[in-house]
N, C-alpha and C positions, 0 to 999 in steps of 0.2 A: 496347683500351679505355682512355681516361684514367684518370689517379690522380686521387682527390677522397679530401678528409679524412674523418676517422673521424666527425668532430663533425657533416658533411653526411649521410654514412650514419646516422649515430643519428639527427638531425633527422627524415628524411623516413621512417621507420621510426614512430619515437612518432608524428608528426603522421596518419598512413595508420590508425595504431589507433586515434588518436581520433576521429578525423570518422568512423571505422567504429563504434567504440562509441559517440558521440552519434546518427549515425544509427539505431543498432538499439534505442536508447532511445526515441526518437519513434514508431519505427512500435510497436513493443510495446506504447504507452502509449496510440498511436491505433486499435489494435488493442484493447484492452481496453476503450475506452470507444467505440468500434462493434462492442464484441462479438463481433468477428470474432478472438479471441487466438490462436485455431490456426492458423488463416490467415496470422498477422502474424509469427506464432514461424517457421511454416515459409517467408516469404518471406526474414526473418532469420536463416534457418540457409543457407536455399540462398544467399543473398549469400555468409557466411563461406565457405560451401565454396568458392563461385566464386574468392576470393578466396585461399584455401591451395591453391588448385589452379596459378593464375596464378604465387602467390608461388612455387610448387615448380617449375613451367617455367622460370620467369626465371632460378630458383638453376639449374638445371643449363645456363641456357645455351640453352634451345630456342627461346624469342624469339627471342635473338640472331643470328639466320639471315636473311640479306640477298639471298641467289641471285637470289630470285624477287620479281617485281610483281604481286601486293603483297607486302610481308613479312609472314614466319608472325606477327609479333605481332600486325599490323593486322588479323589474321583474328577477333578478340575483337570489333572493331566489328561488322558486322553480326552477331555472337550476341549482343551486349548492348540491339542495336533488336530484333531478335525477343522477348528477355526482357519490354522496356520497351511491345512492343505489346501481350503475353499478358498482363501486367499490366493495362493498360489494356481489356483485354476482358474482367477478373475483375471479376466482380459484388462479390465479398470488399473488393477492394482498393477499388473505387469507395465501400464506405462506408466504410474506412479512410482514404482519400484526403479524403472528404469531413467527419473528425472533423480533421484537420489542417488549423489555419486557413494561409488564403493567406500572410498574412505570416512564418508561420514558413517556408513554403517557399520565401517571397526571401529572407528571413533568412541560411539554411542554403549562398546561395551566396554568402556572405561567406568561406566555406572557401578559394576559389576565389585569395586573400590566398596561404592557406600554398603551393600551387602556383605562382604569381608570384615567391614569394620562393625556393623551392626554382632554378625557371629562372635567377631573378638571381645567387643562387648558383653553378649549375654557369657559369653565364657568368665570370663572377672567377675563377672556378676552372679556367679555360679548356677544361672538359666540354661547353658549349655552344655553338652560335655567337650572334654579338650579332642573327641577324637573328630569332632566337625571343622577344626582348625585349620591353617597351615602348618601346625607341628602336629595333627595326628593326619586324616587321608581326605581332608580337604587342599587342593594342590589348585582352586579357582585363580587364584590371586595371580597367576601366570599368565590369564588372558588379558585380562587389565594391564597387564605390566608392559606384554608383550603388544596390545594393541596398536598403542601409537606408534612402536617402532615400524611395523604389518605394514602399518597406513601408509605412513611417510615412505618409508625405504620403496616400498612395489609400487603407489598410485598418486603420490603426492611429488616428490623427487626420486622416481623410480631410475634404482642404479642396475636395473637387469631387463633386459627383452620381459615385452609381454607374457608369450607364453610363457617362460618361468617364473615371471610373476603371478599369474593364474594359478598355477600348479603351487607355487609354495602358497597361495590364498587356499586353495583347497584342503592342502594338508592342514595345514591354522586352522580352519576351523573347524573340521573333522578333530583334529585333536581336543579342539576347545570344547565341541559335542561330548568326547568321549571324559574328556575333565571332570565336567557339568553332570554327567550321567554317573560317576563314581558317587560324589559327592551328594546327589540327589539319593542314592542307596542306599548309602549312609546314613544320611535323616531319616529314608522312610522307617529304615529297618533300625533305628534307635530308637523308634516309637514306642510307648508301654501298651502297644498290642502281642497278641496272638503269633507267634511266627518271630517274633524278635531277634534278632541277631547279634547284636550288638551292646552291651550290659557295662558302659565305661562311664559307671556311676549314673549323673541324671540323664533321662530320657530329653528326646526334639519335641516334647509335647507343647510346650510355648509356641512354635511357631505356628500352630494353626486356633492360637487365641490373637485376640482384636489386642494391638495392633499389627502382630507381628507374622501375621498370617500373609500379610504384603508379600514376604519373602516370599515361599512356596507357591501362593495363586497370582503374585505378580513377576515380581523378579525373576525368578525363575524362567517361567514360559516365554518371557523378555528376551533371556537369553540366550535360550535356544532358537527362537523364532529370528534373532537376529543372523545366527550362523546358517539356517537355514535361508534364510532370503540373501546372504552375503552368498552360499553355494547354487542358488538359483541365477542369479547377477554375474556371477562367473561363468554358469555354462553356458543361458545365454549371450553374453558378448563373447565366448568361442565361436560359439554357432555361427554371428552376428562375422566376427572374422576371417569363420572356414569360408562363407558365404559371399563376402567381399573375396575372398584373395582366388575363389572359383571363378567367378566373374570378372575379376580381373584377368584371370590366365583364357579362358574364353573370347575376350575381346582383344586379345594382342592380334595382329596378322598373322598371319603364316610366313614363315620362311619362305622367301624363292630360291629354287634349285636348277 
């Protein structure tokens, strides 16, 4: 495994506990005013666990196992879309979901910054290779950039009707999905496994050593899970719209003739 300074390890360490305690502040708070607080506290404790549980595989080194395609760490991806679909079929969380406005959830992937720069980092540090970068087919840094303008321009001081505000939220994130899933390719398949792909000098094996393993079992599923609940949020308050403007055209009188 590479040496990386101490100053990189502390970095990505604080930065992994803040975005985890600013997360568990939003939903607690979204949670409280949908009324749902047990529900919110226990999505929030099971996150921490998920997360001291990864943090203690990483420390001993059980990510770091390469034999096999795919590697034991990438086995965290499909448990973290199981999580993100059972979420999504909780009644709880759809009014939780629903007390949390759209722009805070483009907002939130402004995070997506501390990630890019951690990357750039190990790259100087020659822990990564340059093709996980913005100069080789990492293109992430475009959701973060692009974010707050998402927020502000469609739901904050939205300069365009609703629906095309929707539609361009949909296309964002779909894009930002399909960003995310280039770049997660990339890492896997720069692994010093079996199947390998990609050979642009050092391998992504760092990332699934303690501390850096954050990125792929945190950050990551972070960031999809957020474009996925920001396209769930969109279609229902379509729905939520089609629904109203039906009942509205229902309730008018009828013309006399």
């Amino acid at each position: 495994m590479p040496h990386v300074s101490i100053s990189l390890q502390v970095y990505i360490v604080l930065a992994g506990v803040i975005t985890a305690a600013l997360l568990a502040a939003i939903v607690l708070r979204a949670g409280k005013r949908a009324g749902v607080s047990a529900s919110a506290s226990r999505i929030a404790i099971l996150a921490g666990v998920y997360l001291l549980v990864t943090g203690l595989l990483a420390y001993l080194g059980a990510l770091a196992n390469f034999d096999s395609t795919p590697p034991r760490g990438a086995l965290f991806f499909p448990v973290c879309i199981a999580g993100i679909v059972l979420l999504c079929r909780s009644d709880a969380f759809a009014k939780l979901l629903a007390r949390i406005p759209m722009q805070t959830i483009l907002e939130m992937q402004t995070f997506r910054f501390l990630a890019e720069l951690l990357i750039f980092w190990l790259i100087l540090e020659g822990a990564m290779p340059e093709t996980m970068s913005f100069t080789g087919r990492n293109f992430d840094i475009l959701v973060p950039l692009t974010a707050p303008l998402i927020s502000f321009f469609l739901f904050r001081r939205p300069i365009v009707s609703q629906p095309v505000a929707r539609l361009i939220g949909v296309v964002w994130n779909l894009a930002g999905m399909g960003i995310l899933s280039v770049t997660v390719f990339t890492g896997i398949f720069s692994l010093p496994m079996p199947g390998r792909l990609f050979f642009d000098g050092i391998s992504t094996a760092i990332i699934f050593s303690f501390p850096f393993h954050i990125l792929p079992t945190y950050w990551v599923p972070l960031a999809f899970s957020l474009h996925v609940f920001s396209l769930l949020k969109l279609w229902r308050e379509r729905s939520l719209s089609e629904a109203n403007g039906a009942k509205n055209t229902t309730s008018q009188p009828s013309a006399a003739y």
